[in-house]
N, CA, C and O atoms as a printed pandas DataFrame, in Angstrom:
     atom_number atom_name residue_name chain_id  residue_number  x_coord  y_coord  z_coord
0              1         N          UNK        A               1  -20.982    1.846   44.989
1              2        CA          UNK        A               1  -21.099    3.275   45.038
2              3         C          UNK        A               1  -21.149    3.803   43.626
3              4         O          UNK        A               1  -20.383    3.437   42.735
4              5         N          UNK        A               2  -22.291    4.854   43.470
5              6        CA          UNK        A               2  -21.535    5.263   42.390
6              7         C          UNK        A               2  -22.349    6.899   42.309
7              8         O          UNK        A               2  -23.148    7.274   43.166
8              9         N          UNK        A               3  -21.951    7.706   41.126
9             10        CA          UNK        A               3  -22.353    9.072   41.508
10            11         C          UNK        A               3  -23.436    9.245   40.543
11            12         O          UNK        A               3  -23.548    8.877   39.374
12            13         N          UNK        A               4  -24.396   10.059   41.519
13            14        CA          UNK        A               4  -25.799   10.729   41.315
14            15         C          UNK        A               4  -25.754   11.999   40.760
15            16         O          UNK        A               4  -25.030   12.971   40.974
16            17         N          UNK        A               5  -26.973   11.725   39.759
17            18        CA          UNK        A               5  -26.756   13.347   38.888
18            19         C          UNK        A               5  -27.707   14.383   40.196
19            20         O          UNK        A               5  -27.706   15.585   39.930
20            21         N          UNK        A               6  -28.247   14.098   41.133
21            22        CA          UNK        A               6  -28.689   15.185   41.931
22            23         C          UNK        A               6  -27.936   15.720   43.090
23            24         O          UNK        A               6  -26.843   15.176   43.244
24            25         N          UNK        A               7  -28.232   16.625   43.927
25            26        CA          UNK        A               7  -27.413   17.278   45.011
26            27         C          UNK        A               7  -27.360   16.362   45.972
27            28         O          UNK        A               7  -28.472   15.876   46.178
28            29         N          UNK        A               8  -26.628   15.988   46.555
29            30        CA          UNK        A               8  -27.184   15.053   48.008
30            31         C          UNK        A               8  -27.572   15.928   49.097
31            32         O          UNK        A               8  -27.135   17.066   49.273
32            33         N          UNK        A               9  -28.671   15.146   50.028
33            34        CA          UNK        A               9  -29.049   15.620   50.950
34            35         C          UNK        A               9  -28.435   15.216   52.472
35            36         O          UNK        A               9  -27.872   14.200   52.879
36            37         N          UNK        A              10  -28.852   16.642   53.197
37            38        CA          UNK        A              10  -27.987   16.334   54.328
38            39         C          UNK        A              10  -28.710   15.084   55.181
39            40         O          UNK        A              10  -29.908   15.072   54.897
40            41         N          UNK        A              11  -28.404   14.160   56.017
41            42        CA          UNK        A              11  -28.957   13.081   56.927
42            43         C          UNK        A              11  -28.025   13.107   57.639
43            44         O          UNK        A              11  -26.917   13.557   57.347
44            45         N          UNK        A              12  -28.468   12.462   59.019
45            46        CA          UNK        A              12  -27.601   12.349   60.168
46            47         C          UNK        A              12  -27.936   10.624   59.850
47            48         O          UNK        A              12  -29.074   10.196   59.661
48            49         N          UNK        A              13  -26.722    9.801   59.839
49            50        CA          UNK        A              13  -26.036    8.683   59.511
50            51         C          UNK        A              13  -26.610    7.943   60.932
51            52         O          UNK        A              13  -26.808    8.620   61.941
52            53         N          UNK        A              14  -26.792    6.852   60.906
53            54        CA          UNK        A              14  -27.170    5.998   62.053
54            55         C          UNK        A              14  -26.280    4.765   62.477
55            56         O          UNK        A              14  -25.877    3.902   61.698
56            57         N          UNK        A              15  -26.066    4.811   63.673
57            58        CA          UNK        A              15  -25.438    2.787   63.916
58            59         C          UNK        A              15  -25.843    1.780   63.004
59            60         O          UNK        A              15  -25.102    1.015   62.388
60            61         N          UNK        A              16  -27.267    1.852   62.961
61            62        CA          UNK        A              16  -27.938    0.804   62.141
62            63         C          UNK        A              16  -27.905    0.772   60.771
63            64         O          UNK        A              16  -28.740   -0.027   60.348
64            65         N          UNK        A              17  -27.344    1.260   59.996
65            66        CA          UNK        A              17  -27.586    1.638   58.497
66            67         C          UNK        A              17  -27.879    0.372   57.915
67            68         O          UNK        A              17  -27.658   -0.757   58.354
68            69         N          UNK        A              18  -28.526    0.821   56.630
69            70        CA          UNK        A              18  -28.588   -0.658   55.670
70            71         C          UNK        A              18  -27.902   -0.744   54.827
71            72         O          UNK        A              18  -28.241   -1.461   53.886
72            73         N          UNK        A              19  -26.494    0.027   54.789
73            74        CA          UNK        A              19  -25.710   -0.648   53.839
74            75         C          UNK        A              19  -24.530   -0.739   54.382
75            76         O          UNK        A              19  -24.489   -0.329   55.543
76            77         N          UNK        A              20  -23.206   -1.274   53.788
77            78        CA          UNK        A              20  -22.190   -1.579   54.418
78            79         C          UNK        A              20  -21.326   -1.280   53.265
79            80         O          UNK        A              20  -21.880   -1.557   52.201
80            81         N          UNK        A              21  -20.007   -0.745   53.137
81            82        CA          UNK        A              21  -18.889   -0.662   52.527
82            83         C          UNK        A              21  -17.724   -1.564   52.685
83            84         O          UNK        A              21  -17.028   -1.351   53.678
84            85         N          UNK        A              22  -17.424   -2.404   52.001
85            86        CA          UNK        A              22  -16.049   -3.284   52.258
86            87         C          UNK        A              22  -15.055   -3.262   51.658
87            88         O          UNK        A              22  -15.031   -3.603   50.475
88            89         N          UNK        A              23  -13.951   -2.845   52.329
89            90        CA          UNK        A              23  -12.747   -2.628   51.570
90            91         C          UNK        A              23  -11.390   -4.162   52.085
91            92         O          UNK        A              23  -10.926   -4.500   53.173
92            93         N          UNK        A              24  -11.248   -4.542   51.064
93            94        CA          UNK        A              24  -10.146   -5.819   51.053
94            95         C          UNK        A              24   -8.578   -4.747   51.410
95            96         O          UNK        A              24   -8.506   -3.728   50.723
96            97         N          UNK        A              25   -7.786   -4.917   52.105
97            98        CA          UNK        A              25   -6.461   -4.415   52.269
98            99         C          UNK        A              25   -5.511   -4.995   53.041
99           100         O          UNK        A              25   -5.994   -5.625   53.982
100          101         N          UNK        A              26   -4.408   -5.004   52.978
101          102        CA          UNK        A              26   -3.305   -5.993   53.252
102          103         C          UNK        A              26   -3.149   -4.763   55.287
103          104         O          UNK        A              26   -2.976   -5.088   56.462
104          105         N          UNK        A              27   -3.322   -3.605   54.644
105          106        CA          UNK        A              27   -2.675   -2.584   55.911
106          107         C          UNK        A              27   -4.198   -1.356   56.036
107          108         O          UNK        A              27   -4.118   -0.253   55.496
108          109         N          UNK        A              28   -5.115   -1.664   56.590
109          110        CA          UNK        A              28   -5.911   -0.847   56.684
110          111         C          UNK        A              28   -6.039    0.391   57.190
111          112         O          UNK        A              28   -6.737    1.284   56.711
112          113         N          UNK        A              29   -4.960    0.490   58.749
113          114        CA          UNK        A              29   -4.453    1.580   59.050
114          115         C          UNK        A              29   -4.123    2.788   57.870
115          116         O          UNK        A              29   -4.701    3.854   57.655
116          117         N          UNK        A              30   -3.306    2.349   57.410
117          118        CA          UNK        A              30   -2.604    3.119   56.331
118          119         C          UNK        A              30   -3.381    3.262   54.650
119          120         O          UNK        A              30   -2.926    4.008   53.783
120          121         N          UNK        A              31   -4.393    2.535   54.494
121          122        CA          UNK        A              31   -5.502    3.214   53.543
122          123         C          UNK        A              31   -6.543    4.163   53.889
123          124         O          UNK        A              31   -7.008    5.076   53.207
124          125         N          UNK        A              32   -6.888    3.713   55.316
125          126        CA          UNK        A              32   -7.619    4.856   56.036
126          127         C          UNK        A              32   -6.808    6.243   55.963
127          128         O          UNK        A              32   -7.376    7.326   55.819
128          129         N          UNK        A              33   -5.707    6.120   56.054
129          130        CA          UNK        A              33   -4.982    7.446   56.090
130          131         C          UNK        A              33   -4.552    8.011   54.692
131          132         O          UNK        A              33   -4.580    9.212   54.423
132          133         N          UNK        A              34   -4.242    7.250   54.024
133          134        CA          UNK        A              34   -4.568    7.726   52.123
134          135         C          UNK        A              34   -5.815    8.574   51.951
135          136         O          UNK        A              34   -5.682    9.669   51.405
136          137         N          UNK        A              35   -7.309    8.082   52.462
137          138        CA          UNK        A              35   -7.986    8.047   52.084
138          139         C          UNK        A              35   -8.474    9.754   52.682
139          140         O          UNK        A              35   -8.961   10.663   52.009
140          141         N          UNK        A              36   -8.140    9.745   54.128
141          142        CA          UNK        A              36   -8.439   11.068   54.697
142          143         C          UNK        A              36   -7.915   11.928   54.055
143          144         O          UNK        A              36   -8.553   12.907   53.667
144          145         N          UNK        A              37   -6.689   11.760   53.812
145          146        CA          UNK        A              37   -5.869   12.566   52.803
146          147         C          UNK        A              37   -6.395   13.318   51.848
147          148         O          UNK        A              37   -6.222   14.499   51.546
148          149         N          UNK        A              38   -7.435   12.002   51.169
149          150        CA          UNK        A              38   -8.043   12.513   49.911
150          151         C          UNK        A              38   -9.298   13.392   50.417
151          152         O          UNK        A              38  -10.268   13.620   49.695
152          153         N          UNK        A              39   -9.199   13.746   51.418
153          154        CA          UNK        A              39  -10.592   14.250   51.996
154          155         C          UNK        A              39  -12.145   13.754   52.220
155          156         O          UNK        A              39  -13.194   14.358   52.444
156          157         N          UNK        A              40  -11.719   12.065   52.018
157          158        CA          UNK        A              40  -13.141   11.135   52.954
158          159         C          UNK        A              40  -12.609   11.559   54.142
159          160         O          UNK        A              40  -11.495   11.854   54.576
160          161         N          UNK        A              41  -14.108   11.483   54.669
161          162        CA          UNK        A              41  -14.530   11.801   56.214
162          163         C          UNK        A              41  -15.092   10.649   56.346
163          164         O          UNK        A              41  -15.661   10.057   55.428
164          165         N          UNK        A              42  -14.957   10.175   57.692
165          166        CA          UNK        A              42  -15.030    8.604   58.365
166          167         C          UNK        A              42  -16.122    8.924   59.579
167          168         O          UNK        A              42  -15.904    9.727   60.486
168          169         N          UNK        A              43  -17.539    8.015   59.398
169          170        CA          UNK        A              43  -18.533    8.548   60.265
170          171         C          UNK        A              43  -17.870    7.814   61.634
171          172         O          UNK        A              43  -17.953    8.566   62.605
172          173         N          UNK        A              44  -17.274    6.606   61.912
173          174        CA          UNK        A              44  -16.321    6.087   63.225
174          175         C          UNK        A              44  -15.148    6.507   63.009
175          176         O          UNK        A              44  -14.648    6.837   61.934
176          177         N          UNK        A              45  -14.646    6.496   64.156
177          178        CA          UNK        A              45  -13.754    6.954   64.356
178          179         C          UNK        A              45  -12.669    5.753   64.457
179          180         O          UNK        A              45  -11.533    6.211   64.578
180          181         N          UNK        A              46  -12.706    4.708   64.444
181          182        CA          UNK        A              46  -12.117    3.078   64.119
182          183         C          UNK        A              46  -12.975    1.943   63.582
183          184         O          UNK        A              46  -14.082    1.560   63.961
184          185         N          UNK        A              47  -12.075    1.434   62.462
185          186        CA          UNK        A              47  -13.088    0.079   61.924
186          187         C          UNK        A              47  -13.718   -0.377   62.776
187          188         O          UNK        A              47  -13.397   -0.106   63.933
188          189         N          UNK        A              48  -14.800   -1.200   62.527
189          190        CA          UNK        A              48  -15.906   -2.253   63.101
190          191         C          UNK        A              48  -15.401   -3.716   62.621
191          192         O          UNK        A              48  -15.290   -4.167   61.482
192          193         N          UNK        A              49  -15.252   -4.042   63.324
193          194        CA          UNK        A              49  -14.838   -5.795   62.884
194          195         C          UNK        A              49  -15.787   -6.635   62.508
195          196         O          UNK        A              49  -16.495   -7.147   63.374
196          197         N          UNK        A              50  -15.941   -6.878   61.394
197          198        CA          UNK        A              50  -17.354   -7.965   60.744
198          199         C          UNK        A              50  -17.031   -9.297   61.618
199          200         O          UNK        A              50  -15.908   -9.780   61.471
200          201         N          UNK        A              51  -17.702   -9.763   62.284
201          202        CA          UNK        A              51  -17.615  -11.191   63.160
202          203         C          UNK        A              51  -18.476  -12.077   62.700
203          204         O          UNK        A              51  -18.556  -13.189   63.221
């Protein structure tokens, strides 16, 4: 990730996307909830389990 000198545009987010975010954590529950805190918004509403 990193930040763009332009405005972002609005898109409606898909199941299928082509990229993926991975976060390593001992308690994921509870970084998800740090994180809302900080005011990320979460397009699911519960992790996806990489299988």
């Amino acid at each position: 990730m990193c930040q763009g000198t332009e405005k972002a545009l609005n898109y409606q987010h898909g199941f299928e996307s082509n990229s993926t975010l991975v976060f390593k954590t001992h308690n994921l529950d509870q970084k998800i909830e740090i994180l809302k805190g900080k005011g990320v918004e979460f397009i699911h509403t519960t992790p996806n389990e990489n299988l």
